[in-house]
C-alpha positions as a Markdown table, in Angstrom:
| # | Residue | x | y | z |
|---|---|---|---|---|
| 1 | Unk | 0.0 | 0.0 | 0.0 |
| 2 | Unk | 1.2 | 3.8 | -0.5 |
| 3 | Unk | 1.0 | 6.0 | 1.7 |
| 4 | Unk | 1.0 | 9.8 | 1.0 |
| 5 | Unk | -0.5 | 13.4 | 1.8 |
| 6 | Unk | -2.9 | 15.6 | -0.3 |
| 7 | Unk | -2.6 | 19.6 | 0.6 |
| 8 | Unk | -4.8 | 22.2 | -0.8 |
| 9 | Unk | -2.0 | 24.9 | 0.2 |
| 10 | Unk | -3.8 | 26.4 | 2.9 |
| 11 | Unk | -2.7 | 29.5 | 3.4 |
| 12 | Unk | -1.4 | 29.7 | 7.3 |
| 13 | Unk | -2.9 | 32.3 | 10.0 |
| 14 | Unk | -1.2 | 35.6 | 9.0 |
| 15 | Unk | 0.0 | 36.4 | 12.4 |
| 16 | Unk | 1.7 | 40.1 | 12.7 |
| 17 | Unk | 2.6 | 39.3 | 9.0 |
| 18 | Unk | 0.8 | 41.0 | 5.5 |
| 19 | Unk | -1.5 | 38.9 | 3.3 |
| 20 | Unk | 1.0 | 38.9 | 0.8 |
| 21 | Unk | 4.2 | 37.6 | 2.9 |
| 22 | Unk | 1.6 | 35.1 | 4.4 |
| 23 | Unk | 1.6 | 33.6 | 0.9 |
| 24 | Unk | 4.5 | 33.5 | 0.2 |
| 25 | Unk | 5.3 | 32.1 | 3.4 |
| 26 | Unk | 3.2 | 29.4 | 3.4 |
| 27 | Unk | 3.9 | 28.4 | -0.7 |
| 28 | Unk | 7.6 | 28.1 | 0.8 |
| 29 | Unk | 6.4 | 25.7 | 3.5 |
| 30 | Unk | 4.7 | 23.8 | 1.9 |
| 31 | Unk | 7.1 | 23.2 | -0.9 |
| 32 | Unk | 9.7 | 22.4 | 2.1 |
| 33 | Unk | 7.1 | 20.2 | 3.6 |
| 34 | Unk | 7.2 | 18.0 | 0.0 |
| 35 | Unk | 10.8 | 17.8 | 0.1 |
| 36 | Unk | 11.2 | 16.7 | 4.0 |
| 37 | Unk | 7.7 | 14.2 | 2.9 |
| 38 | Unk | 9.9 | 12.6 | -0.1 |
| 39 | Unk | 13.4 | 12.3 | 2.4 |
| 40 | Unk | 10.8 | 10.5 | 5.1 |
| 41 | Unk | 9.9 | 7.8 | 2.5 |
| 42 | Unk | 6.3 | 8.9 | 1.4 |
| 43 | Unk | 4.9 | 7.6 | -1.6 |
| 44 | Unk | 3.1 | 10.1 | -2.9 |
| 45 | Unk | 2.3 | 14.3 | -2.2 |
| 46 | Unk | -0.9 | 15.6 | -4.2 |
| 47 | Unk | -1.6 | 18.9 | -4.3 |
| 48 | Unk | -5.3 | 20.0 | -4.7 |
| 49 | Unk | -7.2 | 22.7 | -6.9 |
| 50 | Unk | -9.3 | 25.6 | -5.4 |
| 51 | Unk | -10.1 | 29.0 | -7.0 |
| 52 | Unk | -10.6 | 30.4 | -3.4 |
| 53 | Unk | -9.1 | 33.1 | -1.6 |
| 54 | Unk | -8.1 | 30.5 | 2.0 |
| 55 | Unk | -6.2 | 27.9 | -0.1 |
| 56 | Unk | -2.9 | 28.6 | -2.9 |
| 57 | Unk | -3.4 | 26.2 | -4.8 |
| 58 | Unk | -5.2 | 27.2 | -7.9 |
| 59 | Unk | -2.2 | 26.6 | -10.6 |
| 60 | Unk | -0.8 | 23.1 | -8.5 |
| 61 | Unk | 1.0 | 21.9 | -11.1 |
| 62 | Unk | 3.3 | 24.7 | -10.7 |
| 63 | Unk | 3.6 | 23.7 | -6.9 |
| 64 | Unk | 4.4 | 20.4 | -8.1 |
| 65 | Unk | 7.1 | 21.6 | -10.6 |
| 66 | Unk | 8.8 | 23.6 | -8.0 |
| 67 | Unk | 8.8 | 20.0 | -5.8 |
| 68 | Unk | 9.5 | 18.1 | -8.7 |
| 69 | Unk | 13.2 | 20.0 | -8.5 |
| 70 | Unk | 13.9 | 19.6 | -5.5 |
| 71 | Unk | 13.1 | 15.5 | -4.6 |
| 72 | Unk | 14.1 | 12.4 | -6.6 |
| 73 | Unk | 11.4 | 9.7 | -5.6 |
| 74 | Unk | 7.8 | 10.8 | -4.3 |
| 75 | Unk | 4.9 | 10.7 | -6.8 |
| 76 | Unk | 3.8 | 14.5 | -7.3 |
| 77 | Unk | -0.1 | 14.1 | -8.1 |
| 78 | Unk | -3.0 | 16.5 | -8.0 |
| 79 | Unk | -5.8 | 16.1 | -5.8 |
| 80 | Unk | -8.2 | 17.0 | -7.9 |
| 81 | Unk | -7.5 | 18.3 | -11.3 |
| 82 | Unk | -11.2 | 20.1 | -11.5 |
| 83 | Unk | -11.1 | 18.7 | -15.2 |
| 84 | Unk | -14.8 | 19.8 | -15.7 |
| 85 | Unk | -13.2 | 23.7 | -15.8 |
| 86 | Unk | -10.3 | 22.8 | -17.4 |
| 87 | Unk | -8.9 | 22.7 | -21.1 |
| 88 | Unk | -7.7 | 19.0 | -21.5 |
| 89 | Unk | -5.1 | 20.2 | -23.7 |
| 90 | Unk | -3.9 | 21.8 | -21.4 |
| 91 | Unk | -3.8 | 19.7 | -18.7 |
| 92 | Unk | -2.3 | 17.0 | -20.0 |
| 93 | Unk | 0.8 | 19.6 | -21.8 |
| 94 | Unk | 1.1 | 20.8 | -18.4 |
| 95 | Unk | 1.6 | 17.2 | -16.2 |
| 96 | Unk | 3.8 | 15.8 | -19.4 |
| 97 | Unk | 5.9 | 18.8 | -18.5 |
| 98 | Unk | 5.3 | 18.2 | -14.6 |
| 99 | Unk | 6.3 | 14.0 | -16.4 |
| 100 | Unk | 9.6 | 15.1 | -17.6 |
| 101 | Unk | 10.8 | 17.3 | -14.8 |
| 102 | Unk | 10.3 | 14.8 | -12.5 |
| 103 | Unk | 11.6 | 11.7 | -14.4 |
| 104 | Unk | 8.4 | 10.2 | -14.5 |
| 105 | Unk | 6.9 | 10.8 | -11.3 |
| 106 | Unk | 3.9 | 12.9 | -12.9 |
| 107 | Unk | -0.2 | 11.8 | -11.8 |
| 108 | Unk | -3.1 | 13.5 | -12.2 |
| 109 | Unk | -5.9 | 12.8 | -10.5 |
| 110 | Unk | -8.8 | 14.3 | -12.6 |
| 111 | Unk | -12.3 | 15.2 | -10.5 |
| 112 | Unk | -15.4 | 17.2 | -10.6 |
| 113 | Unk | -14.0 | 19.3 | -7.2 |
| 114 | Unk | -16.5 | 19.7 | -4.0 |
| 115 | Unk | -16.5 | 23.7 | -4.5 |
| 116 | Unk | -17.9 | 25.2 | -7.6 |
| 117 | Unk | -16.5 | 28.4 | -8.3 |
| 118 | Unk | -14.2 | 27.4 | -11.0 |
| 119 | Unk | -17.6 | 27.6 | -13.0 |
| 120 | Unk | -18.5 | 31.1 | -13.2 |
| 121 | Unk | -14.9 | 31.7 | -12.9 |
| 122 | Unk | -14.4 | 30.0 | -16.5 |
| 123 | Unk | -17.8 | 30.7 | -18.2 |
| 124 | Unk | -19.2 | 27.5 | -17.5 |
| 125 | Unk | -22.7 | 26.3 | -16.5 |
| 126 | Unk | -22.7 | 24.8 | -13.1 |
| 127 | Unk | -25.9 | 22.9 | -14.7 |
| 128 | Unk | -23.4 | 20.8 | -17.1 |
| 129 | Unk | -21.7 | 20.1 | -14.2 |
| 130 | Unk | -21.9 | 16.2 | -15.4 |
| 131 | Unk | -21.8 | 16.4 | -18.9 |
| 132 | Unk | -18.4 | 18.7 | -19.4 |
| 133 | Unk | -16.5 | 16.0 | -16.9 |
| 134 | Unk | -17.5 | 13.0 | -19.1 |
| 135 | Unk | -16.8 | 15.0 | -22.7 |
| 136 | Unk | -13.5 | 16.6 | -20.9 |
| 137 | Unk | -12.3 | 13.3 | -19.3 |
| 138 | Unk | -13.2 | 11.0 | -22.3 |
| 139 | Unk | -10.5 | 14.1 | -24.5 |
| 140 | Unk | -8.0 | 13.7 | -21.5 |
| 141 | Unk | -7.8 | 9.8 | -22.5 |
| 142 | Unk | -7.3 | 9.8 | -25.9 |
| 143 | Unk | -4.6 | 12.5 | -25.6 |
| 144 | Unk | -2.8 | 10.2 | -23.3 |
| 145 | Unk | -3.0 | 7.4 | -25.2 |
| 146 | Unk | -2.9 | 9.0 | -29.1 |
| 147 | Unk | -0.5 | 11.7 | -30.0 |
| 148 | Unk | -2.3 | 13.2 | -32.9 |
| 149 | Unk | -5.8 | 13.8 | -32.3 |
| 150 | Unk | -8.6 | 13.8 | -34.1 |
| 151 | Unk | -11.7 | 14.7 | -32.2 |
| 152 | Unk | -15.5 | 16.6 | -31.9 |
| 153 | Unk | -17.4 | 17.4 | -28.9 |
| 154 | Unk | -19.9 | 19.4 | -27.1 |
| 155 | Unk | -18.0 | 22.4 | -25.1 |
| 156 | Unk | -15.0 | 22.6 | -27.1 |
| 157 | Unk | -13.4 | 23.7 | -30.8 |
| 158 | Unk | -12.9 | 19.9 | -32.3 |
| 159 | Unk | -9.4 | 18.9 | -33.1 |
| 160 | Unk | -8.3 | 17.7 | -36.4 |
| 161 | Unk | -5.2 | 15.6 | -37.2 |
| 162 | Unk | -3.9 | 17.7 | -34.0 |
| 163 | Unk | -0.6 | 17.0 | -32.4 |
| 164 | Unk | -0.2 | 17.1 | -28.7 |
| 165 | Unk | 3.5 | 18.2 | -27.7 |
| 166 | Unk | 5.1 | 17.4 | -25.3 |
| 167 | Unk | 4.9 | 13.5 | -24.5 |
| 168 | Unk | 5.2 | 12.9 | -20.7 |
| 169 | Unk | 8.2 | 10.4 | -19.8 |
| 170 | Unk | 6.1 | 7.4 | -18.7 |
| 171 | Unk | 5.1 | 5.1 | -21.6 |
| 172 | Unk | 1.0 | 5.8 | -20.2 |
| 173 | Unk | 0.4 | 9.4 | -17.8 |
| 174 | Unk | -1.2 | 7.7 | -15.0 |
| 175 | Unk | -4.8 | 9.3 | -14.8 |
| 176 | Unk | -6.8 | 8.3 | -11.7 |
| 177 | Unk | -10.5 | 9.2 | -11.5 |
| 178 | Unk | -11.4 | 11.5 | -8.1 |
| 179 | Unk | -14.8 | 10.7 | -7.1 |
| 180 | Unk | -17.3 | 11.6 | -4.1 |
| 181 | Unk | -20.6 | 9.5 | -3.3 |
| 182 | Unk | -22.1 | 9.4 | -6.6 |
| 183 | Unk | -22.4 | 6.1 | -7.9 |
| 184 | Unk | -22.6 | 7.1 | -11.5 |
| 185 | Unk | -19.2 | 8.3 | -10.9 |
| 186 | Unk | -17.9 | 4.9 | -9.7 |
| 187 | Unk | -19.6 | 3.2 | -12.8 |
| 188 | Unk | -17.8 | 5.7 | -15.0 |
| 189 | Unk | -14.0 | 4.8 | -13.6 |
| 190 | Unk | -15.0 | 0.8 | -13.3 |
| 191 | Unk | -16.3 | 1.3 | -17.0 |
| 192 | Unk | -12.9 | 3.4 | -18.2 |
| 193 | Unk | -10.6 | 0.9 | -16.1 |
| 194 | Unk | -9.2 | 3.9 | -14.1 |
| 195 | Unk | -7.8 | 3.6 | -11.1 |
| 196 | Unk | -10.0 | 5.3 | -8.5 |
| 197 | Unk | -9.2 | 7.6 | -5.4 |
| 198 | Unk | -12.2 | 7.9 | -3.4 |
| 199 | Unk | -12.1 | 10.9 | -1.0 |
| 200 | Unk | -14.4 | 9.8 | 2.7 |
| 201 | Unk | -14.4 | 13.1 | 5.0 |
| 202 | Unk | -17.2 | 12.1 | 7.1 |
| 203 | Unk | -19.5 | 9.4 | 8.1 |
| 204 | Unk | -18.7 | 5.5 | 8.3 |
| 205 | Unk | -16.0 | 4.6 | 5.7 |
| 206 | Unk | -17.5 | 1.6 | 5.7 |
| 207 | Unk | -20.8 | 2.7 | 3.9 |
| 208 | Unk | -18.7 | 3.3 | 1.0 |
| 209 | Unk | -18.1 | -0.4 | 0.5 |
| 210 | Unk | -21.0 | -1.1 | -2.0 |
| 211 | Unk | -19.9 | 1.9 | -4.3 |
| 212 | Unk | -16.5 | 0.8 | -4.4 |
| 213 | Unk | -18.0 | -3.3 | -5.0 |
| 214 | Unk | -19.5 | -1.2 | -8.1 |
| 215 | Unk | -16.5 | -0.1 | -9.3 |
| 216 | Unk | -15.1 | -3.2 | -9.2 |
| 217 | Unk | -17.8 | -5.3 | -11.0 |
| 218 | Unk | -18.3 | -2.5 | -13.7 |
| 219 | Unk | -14.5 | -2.7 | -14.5 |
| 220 | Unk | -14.6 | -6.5 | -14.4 |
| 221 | Unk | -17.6 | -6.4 | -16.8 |
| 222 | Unk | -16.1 | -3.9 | -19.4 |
| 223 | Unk | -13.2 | -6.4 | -19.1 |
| 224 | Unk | -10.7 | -4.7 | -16.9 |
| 225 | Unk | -7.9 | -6.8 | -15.2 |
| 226 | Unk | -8.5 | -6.7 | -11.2 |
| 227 | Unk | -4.6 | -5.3 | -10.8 |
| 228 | Unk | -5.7 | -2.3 | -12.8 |
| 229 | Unk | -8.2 | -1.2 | -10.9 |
| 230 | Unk | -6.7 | 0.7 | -7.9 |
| 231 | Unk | -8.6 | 2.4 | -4.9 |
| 232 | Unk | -7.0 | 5.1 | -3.0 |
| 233 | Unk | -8.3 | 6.6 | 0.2 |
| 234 | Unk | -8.3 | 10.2 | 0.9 |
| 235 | Unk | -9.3 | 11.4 | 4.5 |
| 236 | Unk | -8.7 | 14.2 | 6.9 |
| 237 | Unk | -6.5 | 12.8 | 9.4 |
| 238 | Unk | -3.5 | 13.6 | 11.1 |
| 239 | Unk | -0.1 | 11.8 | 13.3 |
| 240 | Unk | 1.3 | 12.9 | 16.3 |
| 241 | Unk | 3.4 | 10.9 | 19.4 |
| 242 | Unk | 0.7 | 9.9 | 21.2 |
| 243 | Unk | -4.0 | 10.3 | 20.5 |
| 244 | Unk | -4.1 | 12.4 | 23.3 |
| 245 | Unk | -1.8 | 14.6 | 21.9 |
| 246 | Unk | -3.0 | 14.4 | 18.3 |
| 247 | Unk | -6.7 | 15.0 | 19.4 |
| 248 | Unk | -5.4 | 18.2 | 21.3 |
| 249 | Unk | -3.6 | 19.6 | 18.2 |
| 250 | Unk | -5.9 | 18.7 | 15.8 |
| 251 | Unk | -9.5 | 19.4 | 17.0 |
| 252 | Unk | -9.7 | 23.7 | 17.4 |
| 253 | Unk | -8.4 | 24.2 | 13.9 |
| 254 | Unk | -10.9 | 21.4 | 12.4 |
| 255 | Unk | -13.3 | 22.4 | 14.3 |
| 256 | Unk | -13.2 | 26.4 | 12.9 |
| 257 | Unk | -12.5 | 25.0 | 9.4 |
| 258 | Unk | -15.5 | 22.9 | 9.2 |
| 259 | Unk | -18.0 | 25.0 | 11.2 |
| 260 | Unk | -17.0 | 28.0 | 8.6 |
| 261 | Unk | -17.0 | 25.7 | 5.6 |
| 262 | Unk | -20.8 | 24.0 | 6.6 |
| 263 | Unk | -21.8 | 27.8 | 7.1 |
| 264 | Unk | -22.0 | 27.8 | 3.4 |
| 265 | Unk | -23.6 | 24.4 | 3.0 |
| 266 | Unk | -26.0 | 24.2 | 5.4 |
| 267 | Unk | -24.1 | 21.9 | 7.8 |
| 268 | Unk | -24.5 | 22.3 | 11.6 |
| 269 | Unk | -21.4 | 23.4 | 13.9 |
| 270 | Unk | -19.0 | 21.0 | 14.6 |
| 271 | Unk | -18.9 | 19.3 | 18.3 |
| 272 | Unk | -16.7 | 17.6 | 20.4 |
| 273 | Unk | -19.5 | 14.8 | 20.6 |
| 274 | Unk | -19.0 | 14.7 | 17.0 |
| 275 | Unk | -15.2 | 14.9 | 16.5 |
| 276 | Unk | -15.6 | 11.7 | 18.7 |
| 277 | Unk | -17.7 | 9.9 | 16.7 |
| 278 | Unk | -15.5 | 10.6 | 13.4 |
| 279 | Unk | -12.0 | 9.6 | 15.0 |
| 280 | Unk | -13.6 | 6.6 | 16.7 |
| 281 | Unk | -13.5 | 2.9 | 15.2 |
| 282 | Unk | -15.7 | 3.4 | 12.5 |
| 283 | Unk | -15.0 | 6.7 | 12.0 |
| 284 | Unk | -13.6 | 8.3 | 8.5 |
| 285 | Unk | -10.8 | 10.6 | 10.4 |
| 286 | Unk | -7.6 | 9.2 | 10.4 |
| 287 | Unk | -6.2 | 11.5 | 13.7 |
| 288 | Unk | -3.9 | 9.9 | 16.9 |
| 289 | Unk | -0.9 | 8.5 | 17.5 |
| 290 | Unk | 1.4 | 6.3 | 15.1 |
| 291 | Unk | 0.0 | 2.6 | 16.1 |
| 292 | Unk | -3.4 | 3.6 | 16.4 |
| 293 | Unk | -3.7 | 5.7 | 13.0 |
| 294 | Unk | -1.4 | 2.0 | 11.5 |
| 295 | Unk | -4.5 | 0.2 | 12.4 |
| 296 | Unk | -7.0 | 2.1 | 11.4 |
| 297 | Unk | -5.5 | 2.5 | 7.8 |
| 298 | Unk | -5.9 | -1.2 | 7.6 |
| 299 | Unk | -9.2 | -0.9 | 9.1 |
| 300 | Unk | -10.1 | 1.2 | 6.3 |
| 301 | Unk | -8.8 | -0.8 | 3.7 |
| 302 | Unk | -10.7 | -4.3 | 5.0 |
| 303 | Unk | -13.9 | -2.1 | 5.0 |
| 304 | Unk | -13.2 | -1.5 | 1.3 |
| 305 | Unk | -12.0 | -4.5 | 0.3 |
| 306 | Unk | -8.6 | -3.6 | 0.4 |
| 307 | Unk | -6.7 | -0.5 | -1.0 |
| 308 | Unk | -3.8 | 0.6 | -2.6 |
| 309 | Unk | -3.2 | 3.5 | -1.7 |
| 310 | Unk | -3.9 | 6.4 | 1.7 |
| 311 | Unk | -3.3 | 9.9 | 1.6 |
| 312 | Unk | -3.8 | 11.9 | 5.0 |
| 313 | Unk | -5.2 | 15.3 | 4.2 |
| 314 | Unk | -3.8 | 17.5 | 7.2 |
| 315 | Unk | -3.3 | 21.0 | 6.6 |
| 316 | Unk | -6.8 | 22.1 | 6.9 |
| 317 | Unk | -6.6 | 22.5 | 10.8 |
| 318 | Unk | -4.9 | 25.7 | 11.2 |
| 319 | Unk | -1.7 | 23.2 | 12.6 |
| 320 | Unk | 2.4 | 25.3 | 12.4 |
| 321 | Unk | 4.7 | 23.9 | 9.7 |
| 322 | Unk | 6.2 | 22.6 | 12.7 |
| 323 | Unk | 3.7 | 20.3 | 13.6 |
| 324 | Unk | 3.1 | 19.3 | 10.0 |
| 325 | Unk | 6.5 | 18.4 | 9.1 |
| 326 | Unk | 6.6 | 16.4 | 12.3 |
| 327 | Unk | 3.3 | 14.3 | 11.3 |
| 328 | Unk | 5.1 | 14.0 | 7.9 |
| 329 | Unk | 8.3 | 12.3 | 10.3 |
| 330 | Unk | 6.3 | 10.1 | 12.6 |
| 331 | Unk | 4.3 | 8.9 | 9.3 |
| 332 | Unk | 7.4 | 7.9 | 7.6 |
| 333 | Unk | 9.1 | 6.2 | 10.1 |
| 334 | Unk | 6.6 | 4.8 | 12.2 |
| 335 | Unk | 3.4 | 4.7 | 10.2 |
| 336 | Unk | 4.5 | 3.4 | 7.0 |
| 337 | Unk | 6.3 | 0.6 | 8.6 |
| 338 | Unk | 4.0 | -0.2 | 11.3 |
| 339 | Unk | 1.0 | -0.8 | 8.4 |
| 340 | Unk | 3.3 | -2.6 | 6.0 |
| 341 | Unk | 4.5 | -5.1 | 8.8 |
| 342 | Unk | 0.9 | -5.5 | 10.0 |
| 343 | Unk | -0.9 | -6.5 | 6.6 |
């Protein structure tokens, strides 16, 4: 199993700082925190996509050229390419370059996003939410796997006998699918034979097994070999030396993120009660101390029928760099080992 983080470049508390050095600030950071991630022995760093003034990462494949420079064996990855706002074009000229910069380390991870302001943002009707994935993904493919292109769709200029320059380093740009709780979604990555990276921030990760059983069986139906099809695991979550400790560090900063964030969706307050329930057994957040979040990774991964790969999201709890980077440590020297001996 690999086991990574995904960062939507939060930008840090501003402290006695301005906006600006804030952001440059925490771009540095994070970038550092990459590099310490890929000396620890992580497998993977992803690097979201957010057209919102809290997070930095709106143009993440430049984040994860700057990485790419400065680390020789972590997987740089987004997490989520929001593909339905995108130019596929684009995208893929811009993780082949991402490719070849990092000798082949290059993923995407291509997703619908759980915030829709790329829409307006790009001229785009939120009410083809759907259709402009499908049309954009089903482009994204056959520029991976066809260098001249001849194609027609709904929401783009077609492409004739088109060239697409430059060719990434791997032989095949892996292209996961990023999907929520739709199960149209899983169909759609069973159906393509894409691996899948399903992202569980709440509830019972467990109640996610039938979706991912779809996946599975529509993949095996259109004739996919089991191997290719992949799950990954995204959750909140978060290491430090002992629960106690970790539950202390981690719960004010989640708690303000998520009260603020269900403001706008109609969610109600976070509690402690809660918080409880989430980083219990069952729970989907990954949060305590380095045995007890190894279990529960493997927890996880029996509930879905075994996965491939983990990725902790933890930077959305107002925690220092300091307490990141030493997560990052205590992941990759006690984590990592403690789940690989154990399954």
């Amino acid at each position: 199993m690999e086991i990574g983080i995904d960062s939507f470049a939060a930008a840090a508390p501003a402290g006695s700082d301005s906006q600006t050095e804030n952001r440059r600030k925490s771009l540095t950071e994070l970038i550092d925190r990459i590099v310490y991630a890929d000396e620890m022995g992580l497998d993977v760093f992803g690097i979201g996509e957010h057209h919102r003034k809290e997070f930095l990462d709106s143009a993440n494949t430049i984040i994860l050229a700057a990485a790419a420079a400065r680390t020789s064996r972590i997987k740089l990855t987004s997490a989520v390419t929001v593909l339905s706002a995108a130019d596929p074009v684009r995208v893929f000229q811009e993780f082949a370059t991402l490719d070849l910069i990092s000798n082949g380390r290059a993923e995407i991870v291509a997703g619908r996003g759980s915030f829709t302001e790329a829409f307006p943002l790009f001229g785009l009707r939120l009410n083809d939410y759907d259709a402009l994935f499908s049309e954009k993904l089903e482009l994204l493919l056959k520029i991976r796997d066809e260098e001249i292109i001849t194609w027609k769709g709904q929401f783009r200029a077609p492409l004739n006998q088109q060239a697409i320059y430059p060719r990434p380093l791997q032989e095949s740009l892996p292209i996961w699918q990023g999907v929520g709780g739709t199960p149209a979604s899983f169909v759609r990555a069973g159906m393509l034979g894409l691996p899948l990276v399903v992202a569980v921030i709440g509830g019972e990760t467990h109640r996610f097994r039938p979706l991912v059983d779809l996946y599975r069986q529509a993949g095996a139906k259109a004739g996919h070999a089991p191997e290719k099809l992949k799950v990954g695991l995204h959750s909140l979550g978060y290491v430090a030396e002992s629960d106690e400790k970790a539950v202390e560090e981690y719960y004010p900063g989640y708690a303000e993120t998520f009260t603020r964030i269900g403001k706008e969706r109609g969610w109600p307050p976070v509690t402690r009660n809660h918080f409880n329930a989430q980083t219990g057994p069952f729970g989907a957040l990954v949060v305590g101390g380095p045995e007890e979040v190894a279990e529960k990774i493997l927890r996880h991964s029996e509930a879905l029928g075994g996965i491939d790969r983990f990725s902790f999201q933890m930077d959305n709890a107002n925690l220092s760099h300091e307490q990141l980077k030493n997560a990052i440590e205590l992941i990759g020297k006690e984590v990592i080992p403690q789940v690989r001996k154990l399954k």
